[in-house]
C-alpha positions, 0 to 999 in steps of 0.5 A, spaced: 743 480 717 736 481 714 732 483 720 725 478 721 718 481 720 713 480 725 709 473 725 703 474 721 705 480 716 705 476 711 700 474 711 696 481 712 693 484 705 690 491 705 682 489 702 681 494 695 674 495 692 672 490 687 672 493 680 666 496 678 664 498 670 664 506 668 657 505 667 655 502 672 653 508 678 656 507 685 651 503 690 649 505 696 654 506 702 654 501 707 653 501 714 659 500 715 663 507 711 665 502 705 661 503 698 656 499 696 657 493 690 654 498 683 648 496 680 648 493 674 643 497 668 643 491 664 647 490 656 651 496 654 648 499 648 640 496 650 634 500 651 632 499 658 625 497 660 624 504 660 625 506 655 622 500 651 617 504 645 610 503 648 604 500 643 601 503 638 594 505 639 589 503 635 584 507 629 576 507 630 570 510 628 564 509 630 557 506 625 551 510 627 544 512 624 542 519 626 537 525 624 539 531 622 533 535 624 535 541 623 535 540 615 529 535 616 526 541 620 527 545 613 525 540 609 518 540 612 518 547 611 519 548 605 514 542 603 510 546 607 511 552 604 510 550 597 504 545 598 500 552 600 502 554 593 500 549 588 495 550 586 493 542 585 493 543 592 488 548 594 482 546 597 484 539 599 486 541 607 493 538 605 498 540 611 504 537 613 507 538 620 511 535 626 508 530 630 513 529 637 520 529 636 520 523 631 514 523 627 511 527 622 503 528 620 501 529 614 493 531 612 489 531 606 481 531 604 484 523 600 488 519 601 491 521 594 493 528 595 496 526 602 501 522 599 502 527 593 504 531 600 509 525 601 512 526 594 513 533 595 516 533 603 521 526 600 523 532 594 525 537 599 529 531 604 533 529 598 534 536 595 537 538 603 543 531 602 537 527 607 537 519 605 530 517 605 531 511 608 530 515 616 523 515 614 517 509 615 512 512 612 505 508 614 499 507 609 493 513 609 488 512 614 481 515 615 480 520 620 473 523 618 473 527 614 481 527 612 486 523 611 492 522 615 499 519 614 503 518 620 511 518 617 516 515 623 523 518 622 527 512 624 534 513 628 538 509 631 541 502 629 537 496 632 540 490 635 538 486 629 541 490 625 547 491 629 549 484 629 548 484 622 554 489 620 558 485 625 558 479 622 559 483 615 565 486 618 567 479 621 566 475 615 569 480 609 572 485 613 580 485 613 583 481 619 584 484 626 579 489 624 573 489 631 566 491 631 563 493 638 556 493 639 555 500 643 548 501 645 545 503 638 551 504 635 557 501 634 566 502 634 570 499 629 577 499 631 584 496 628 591 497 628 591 500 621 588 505 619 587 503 611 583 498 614 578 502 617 578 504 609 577 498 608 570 497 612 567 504 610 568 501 602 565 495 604 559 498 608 558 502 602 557 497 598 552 494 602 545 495 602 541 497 609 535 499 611 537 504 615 541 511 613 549 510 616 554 515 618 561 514 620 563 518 625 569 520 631 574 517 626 580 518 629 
């Protein structure tokens, strides 16, 4: 004879964890001893967030319209030097020297010795790699018995002049390329490097009334 189970025993089952991935880290334990749900970390064999490859950076450089002072100091030097050796200009008072930080003062007994001076300080500038476009040079005026010449030595980029290169760059540059007005300079990035190539080649084809250097590539 068959012995009887109690009533209900039947109906009795010993509760066993719910099956986890072996990918899958145990969660955390639960108040009462029995371990928690695992975490899932997504589709095997994809990257998560974060390990997602970042952005990639863009290139820049900058446009600016700067003096070399050093090379325009040895420029005036050297004008200076061979004025007071010529003999075209002895006896004239020629002389040319700085006046300020942005300005240089030439001085002669006639309008035309002063702007022989010119010439000479223009030869010097171009022989030291100095574009002549940093100079705005004024018309001889009379001073007594001398003649001056003030020469303005332009540096920066003017406003004007700073819309003007953005929109040759916006209109003919490569797409995506930015320019950026900063102050009296401008910044030029863009996702591709030989883009940026490409705006240095344009802006050299171009004729400015300003010298421009490109600078901080990077």
């Amino acid at each position: 004879m068959t012995p009887r189970r109690p009533y209900g025993s039947a109906h009795r089952t010993t509760a066993e964890p719910p099956p986890t991935r072996p990918d899958c880290p145990p969660g955390p334990p639960d108040p009462t001893g029995r371990a928690g749900p695992a975490i899932a970390l997504g589709v095997p064999g994809r990257p998560t967030p974060s390990n997602l490859e970042p952005v990639a950076s863009e290139s820049s450089f900058d446009i600016v319209s700067k003096i070399n002072r050093q090379e325009v100091d040895n420029a005036l030097n050297q004008a200076a030097k061979e004025i007071g050796t010529r003999f075209d200009f002895r006896g004239v008072g020629a002389s040319i020297a700085w006046s300020g930080d942005h300005a240089v003062e030439i001085k002669a007994n006639s309008e035309e010795r002063a702007s022989a001076v010119l010439d000479v300080f223009k030869d010097k500038l171009v022989r030291r790699s100095v574009s002549l476009k940093v100079l705005d040079p004024a018309e001889p005026k009379a001073s007594g018995k001398e003649y001056r010449l003030a020469v303005t030595l332009k540096e920066g980029i003017s406003q004007d002049d700073a819309r003007k290169i953005s929109k040759l760059i916006r209109d003919e540059g490569p797409r995506g390329v930015r320019a950026q007005i900063q102050g009296d300079e401008l910044r030029v990035s863009a996702k591709k490097k030989d883009d940026l190539q490409r705006v240095i080649s344009l802006l050299k084809g171009r004729e400015f009334d300003l010298a421009l250097q490109f600078v901080n590539y990077r």
